[in-house]
Every structure is written in C-alpha cells, then in structure tokens.
Backbone and ligand atoms as CSV (ligand in chain L), in Angstrom:
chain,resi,resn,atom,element,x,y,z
A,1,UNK,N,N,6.946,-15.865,-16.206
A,1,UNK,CA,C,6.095,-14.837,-16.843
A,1,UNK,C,C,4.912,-14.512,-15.939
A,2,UNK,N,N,4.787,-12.817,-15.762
A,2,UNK,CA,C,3.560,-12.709,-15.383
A,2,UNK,C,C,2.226,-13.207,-15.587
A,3,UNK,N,N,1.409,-13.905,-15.076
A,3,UNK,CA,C,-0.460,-14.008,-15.130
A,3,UNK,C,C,-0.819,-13.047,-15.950
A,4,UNK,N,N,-0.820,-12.120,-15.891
A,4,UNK,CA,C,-1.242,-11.179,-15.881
A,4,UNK,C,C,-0.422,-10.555,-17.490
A,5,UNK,N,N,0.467,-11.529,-17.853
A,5,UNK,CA,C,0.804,-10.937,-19.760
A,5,UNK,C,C,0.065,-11.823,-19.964
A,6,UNK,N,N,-0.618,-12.814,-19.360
A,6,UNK,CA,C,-1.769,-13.305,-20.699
A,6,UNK,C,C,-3.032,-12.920,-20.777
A,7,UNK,N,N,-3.558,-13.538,-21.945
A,7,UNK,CA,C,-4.757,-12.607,-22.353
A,7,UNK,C,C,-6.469,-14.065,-21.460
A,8,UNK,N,N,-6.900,-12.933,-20.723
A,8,UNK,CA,C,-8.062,-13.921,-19.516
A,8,UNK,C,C,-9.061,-12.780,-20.286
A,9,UNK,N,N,-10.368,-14.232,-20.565
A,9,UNK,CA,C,-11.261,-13.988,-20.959
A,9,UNK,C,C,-12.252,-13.962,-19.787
A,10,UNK,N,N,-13.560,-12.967,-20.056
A,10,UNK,CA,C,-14.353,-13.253,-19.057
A,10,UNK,C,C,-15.270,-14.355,-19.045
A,11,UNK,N,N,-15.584,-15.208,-18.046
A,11,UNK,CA,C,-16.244,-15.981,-18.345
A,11,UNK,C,C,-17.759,-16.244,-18.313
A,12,UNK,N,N,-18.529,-14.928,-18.552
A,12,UNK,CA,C,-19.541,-14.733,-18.773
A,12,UNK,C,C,-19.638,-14.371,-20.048
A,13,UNK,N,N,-18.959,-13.273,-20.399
A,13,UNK,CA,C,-18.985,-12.689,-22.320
A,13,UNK,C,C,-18.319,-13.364,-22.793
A,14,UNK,N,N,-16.853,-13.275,-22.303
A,14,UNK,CA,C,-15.929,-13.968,-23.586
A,14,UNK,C,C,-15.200,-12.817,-23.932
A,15,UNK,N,N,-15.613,-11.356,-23.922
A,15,UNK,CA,C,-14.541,-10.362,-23.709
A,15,UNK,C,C,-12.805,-10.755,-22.856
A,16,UNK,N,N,-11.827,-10.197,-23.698
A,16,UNK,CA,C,-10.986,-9.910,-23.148
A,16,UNK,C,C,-10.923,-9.043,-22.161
A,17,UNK,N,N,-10.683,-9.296,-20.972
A,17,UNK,CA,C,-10.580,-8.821,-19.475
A,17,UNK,C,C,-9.448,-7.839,-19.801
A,18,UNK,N,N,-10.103,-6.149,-19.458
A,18,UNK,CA,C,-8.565,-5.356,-19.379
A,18,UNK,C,C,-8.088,-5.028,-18.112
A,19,UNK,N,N,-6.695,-4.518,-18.595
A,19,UNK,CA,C,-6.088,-4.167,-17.111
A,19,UNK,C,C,-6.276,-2.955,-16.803
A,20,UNK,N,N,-6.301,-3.003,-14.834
A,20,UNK,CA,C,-6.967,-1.687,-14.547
A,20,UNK,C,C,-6.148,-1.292,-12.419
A,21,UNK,N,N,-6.633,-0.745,-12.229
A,21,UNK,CA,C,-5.758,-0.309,-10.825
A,21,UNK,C,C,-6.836,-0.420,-10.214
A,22,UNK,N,N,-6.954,-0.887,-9.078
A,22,UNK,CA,C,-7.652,-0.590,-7.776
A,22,UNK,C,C,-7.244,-0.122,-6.579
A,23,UNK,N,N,-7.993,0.644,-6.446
A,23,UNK,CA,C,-7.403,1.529,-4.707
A,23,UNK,C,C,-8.094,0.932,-3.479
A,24,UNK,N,N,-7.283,0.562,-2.836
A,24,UNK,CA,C,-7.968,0.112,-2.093
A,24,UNK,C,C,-7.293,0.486,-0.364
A,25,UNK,N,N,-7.840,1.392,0.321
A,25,UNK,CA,C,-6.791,2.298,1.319
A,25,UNK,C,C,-5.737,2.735,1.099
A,26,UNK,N,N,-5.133,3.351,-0.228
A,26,UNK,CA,C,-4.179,3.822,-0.690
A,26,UNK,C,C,-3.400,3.332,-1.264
A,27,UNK,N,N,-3.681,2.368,-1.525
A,27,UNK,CA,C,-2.823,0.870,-1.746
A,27,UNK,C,C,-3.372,0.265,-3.136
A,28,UNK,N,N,-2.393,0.367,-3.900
A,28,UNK,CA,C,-2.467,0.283,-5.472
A,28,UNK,C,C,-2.430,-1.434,-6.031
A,29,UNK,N,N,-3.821,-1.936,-6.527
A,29,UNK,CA,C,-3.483,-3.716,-7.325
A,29,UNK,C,C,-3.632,-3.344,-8.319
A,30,UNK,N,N,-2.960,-4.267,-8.936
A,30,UNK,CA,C,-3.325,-4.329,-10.285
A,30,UNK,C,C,-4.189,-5.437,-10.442
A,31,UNK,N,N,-5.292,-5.192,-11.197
A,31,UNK,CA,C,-6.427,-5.867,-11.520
A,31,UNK,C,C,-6.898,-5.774,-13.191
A,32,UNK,N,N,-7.464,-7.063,-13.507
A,32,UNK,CA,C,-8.037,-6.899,-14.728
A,32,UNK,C,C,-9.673,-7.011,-14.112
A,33,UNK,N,N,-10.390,-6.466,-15.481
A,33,UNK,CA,C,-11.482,-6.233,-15.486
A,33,UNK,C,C,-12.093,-6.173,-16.895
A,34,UNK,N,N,-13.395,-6.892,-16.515
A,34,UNK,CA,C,-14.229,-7.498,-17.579
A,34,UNK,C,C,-15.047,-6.407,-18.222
A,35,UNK,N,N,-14.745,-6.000,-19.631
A,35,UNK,CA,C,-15.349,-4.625,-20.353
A,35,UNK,C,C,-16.904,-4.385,-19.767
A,36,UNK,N,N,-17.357,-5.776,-19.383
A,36,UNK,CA,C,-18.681,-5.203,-19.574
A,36,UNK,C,C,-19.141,-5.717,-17.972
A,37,UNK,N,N,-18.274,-5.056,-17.107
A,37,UNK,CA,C,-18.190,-5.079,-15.703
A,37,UNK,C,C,-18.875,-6.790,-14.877
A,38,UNK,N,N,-18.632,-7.338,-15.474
A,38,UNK,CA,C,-18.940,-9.097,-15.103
A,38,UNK,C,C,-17.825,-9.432,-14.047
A,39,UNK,N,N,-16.391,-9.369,-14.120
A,39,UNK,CA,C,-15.504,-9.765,-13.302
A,39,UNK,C,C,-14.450,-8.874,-13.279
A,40,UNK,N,N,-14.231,-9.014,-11.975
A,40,UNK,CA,C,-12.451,-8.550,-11.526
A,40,UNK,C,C,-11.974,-9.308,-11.042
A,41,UNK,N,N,-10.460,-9.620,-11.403
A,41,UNK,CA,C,-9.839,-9.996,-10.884
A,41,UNK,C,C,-8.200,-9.405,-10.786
A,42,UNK,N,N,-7.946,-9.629,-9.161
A,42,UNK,CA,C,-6.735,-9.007,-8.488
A,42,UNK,C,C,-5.845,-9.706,-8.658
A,43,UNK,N,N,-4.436,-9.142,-9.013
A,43,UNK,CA,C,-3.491,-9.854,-8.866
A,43,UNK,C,C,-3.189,-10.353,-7.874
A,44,UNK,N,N,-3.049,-12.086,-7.910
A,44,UNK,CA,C,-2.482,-12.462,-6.913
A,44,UNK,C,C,-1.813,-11.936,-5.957
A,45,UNK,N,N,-0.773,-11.642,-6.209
A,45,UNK,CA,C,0.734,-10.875,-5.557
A,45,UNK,C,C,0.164,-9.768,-5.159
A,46,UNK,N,N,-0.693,-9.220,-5.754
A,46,UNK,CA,C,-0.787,-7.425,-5.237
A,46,UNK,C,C,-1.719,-8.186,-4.060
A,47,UNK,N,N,-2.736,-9.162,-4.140
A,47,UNK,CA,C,-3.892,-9.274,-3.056
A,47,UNK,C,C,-2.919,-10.098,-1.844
A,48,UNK,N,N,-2.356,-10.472,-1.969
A,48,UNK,CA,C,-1.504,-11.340,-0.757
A,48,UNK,C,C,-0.384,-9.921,-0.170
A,49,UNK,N,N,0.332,-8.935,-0.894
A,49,UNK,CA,C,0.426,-7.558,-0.271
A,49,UNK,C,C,-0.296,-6.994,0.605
A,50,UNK,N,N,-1.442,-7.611,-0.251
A,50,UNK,CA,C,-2.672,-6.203,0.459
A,50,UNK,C,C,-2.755,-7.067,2.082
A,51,UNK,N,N,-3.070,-8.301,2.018
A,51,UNK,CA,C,-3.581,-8.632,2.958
A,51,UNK,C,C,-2.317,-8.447,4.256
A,52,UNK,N,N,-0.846,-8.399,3.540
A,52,UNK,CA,C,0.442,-8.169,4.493
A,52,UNK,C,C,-0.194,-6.869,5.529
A,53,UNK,N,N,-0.551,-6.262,4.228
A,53,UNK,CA,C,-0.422,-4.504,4.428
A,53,UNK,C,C,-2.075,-4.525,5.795
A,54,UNK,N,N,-2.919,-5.062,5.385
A,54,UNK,CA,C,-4.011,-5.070,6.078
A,54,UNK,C,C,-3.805,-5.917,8.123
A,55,UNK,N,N,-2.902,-6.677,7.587
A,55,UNK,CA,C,-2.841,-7.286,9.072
A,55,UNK,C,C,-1.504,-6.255,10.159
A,56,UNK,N,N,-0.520,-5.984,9.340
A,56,UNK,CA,C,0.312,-4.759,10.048
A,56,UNK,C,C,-0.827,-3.985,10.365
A,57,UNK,N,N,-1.770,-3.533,9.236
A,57,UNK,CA,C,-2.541,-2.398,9.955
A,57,UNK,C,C,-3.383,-2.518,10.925
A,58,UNK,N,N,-3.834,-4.030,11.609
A,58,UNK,CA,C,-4.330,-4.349,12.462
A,58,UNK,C,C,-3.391,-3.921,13.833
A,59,UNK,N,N,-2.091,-4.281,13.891
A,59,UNK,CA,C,-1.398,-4.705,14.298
A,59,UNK,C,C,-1.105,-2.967,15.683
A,60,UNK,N,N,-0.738,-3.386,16.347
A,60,UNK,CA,C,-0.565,-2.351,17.534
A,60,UNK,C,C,1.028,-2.226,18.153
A,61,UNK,N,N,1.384,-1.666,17.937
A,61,UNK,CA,C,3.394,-1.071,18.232
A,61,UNK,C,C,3.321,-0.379,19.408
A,62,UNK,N,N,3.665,-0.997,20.281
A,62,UNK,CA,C,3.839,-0.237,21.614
A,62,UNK,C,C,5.931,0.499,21.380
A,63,UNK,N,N,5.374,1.570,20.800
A,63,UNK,CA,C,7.127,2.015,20.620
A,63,UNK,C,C,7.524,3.247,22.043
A,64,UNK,N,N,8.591,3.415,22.176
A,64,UNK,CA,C,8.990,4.150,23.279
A,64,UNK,C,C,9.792,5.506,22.914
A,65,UNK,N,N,9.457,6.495,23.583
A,65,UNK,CA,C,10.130,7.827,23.298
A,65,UNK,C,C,11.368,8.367,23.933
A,66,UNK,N,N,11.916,8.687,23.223
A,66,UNK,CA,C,13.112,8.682,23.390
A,66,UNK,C,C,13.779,10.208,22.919
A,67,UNK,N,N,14.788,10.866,24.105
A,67,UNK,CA,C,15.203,12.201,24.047
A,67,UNK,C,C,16.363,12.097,22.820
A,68,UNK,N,N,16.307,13.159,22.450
A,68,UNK,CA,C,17.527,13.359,21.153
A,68,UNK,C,C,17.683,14.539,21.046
A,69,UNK,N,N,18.765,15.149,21.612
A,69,UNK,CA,C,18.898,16.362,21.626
A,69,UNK,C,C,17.797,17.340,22.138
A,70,UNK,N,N,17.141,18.436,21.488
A,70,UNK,CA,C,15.960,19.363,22.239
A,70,UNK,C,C,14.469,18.683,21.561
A,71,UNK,N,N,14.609,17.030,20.645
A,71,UNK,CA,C,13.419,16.689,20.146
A,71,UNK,C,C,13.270,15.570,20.839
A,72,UNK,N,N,11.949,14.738,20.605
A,72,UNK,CA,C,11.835,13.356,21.285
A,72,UNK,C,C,11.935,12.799,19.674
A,73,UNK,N,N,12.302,11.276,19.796
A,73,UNK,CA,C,12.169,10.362,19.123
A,73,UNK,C,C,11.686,9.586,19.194
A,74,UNK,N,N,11.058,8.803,18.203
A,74,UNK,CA,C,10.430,7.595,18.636
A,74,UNK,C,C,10.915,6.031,16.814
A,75,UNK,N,N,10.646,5.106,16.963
A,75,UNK,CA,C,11.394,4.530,16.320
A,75,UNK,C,C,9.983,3.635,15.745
A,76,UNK,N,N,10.696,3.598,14.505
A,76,UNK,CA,C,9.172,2.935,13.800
A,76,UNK,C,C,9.784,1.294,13.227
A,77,UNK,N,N,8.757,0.529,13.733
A,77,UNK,CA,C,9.335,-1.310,13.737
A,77,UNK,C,C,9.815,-1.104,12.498
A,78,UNK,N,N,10.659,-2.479,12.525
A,78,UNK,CA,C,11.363,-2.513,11.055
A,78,UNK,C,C,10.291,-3.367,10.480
A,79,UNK,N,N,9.240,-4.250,10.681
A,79,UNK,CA,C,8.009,-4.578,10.366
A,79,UNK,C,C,7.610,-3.938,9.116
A,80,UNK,N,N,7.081,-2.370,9.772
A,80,UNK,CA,C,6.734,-1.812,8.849
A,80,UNK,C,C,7.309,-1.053,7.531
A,81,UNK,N,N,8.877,-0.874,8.087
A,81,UNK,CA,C,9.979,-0.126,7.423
A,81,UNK,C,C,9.997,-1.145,5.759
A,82,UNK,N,N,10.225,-2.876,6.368
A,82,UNK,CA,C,10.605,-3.717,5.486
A,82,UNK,C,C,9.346,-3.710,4.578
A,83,UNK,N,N,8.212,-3.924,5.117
A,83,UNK,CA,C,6.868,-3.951,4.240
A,83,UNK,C,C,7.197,-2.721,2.957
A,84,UNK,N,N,7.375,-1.599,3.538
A,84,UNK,CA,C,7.357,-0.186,2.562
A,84,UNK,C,C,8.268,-0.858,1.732
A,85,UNK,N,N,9.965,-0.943,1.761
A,85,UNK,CA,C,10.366,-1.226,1.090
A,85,UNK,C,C,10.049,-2.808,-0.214
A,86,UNK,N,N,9.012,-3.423,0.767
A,86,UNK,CA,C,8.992,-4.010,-0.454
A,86,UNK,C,C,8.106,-3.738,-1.242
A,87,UNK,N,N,7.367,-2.746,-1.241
A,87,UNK,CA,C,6.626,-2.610,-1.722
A,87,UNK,C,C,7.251,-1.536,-2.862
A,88,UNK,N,N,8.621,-1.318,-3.176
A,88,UNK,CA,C,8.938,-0.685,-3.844
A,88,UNK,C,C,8.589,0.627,-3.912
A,89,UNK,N,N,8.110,1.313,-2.378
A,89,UNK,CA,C,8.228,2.586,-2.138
A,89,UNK,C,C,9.540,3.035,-1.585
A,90,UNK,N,N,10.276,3.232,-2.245
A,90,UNK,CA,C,11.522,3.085,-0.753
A,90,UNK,C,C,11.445,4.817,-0.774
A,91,UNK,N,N,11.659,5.075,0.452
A,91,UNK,CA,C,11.556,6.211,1.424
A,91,UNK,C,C,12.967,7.033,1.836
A,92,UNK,N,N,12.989,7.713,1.275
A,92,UNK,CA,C,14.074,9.118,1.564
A,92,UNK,C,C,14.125,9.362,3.204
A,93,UNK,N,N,15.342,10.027,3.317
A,93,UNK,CA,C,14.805,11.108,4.203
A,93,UNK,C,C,13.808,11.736,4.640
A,94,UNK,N,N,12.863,12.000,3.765
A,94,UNK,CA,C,12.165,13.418,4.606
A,94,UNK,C,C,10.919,12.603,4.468
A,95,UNK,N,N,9.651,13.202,5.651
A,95,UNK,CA,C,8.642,12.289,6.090
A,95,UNK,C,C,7.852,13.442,6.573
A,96,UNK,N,N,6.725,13.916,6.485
A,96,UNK,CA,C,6.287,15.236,6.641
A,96,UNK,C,C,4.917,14.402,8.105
A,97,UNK,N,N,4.937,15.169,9.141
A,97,UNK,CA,C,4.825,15.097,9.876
A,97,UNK,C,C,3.548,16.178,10.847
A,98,UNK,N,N,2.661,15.903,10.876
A,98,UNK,CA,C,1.650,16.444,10.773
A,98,UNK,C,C,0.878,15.973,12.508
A,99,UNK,N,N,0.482,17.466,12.988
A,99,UNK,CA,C,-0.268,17.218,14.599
A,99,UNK,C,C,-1.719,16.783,13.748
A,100,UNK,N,N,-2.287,15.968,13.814
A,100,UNK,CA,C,-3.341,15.386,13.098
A,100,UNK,C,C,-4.710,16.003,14.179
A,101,UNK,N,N,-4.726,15.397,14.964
A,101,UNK,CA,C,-5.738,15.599,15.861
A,101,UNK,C,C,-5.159,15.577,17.395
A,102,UNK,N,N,-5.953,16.231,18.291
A,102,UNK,CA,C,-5.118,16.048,19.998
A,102,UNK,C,C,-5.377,14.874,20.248
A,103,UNK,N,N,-3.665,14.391,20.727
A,103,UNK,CA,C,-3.318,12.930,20.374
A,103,UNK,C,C,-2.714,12.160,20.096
A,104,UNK,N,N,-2.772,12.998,18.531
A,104,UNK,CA,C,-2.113,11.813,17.725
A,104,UNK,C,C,-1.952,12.545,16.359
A,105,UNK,N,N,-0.757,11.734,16.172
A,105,UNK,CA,C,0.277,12.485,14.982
A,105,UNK,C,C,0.505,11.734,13.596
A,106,UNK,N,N,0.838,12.275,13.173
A,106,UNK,CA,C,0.707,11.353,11.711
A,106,UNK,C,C,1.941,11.654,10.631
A,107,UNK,N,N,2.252,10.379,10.182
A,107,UNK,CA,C,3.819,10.569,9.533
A,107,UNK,C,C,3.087,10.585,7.592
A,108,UNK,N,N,3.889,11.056,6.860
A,108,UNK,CA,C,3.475,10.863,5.338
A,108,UNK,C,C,4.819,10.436,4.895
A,109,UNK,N,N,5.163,9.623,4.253
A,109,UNK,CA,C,5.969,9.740,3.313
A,109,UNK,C,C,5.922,9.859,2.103
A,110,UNK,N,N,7.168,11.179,1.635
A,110,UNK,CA,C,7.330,11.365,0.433
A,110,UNK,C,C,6.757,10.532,-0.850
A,111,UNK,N,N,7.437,9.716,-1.224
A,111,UNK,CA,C,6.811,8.608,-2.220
A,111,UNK,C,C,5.738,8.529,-2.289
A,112,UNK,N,N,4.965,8.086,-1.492
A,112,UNK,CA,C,3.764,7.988,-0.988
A,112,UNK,C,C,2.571,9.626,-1.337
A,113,UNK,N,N,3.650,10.250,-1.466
A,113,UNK,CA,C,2.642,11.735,-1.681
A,113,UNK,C,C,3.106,11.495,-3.451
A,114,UNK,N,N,3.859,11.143,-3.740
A,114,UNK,CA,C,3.741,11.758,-5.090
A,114,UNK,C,C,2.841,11.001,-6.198
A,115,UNK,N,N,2.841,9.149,-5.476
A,115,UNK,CA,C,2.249,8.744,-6.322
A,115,UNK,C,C,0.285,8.989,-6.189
A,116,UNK,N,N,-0.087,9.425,-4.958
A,116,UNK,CA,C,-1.326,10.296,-4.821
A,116,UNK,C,C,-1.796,10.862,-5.302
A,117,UNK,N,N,-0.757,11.895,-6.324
A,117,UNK,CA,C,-0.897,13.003,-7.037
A,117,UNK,C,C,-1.926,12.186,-8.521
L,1,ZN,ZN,ZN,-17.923,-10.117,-19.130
C-alpha cells in the first residue's frame, strides 16, 4: 500500500496533511501538505525520480551526427529514453522540434505538452 493512502498528521497542528502536486522543473510530485502551511512532504518515490531526473540533467551526452537521407540525425541515449519511459510518459512518434536559439535546438515531446496544458 501506498504512504501516501494513509492519513499523516501535521506535526505542529494536528491537521490532516492534504494531497497536493509540486512542480518542480516540469516535473510533477506528489506531495502532501499541511492546511495551515507548517509542512510538506514529497513522496518518496516521486523525490528519488526527481533526483534520477536532476542528475541526467547534470549529465553531458557527447552524441554524434549522422546523415540519413537529405536530414542529419542524431540519437538520443537510451539513459534518457528509459528514464521518460519510466516515468510513465511514454512517447509517440512525433517530437516537435524547435531552432531555440543560434546553437542549439530543442526537442518537446508530445506527452509532455499535453500534460502542461
Ligand atoms: Zn500544520
């Protein structure tokens, strides 16, 4: 059973702690929180994600380009591929693809846009 189906009191009031989302670089925990703003607390599991998600993002991919027909390609670690998927975004086809700044380019995925919305 989830932590998080039982009922955590705060331990300053004594209020029942509700549940609530935190964003935190796009990146969704689930957290409870104390009515009368005394404590939060993150789900385990979502904060040990986060921290997955935070050290990939440290992390530097020297990837190589590669011709494919009249486009270049380039190949994205399975590192990061496996992270998405576990994160229960799993990713279609289509990936919208954007000249960001001179430079450097920037991928979106689908999923990822809708739950934004
Ligand atoms: Zn409280």
């Amino acid at each position: 059973m989830d932590i998080f189906e039982h009922t955590i009191l705060c331990k300053k009031c004594g209020k029942e702690m509700e549940r609530a989302t935190v964003i935190r670089n796009g990146f969704q925990l689930r957290a409870l929180v104390c009515p009368n703003g005394h404590d939060k607390i993150i789900h385990p599991k979502d904060e040990e994600e986060y921290k997955k998600f935070k050290d990939l993002r440290e992390k530097e991919f020297k990837v190589k380009m590669r011709i494919v027909g009249n486009s270049y390609a380039v190949s994205i670690p399975k590192e990061i591929v496996s992270f998405m998927q576990d994160q229960e975004k799993l990713m279609n086809d289509m990936v919208k693809l954007c000249f960001e700044e001179s430079g450097r380019l920037s991928l979106t995925f689908d999923k990822f846009l809708e739950k934004e919305k």
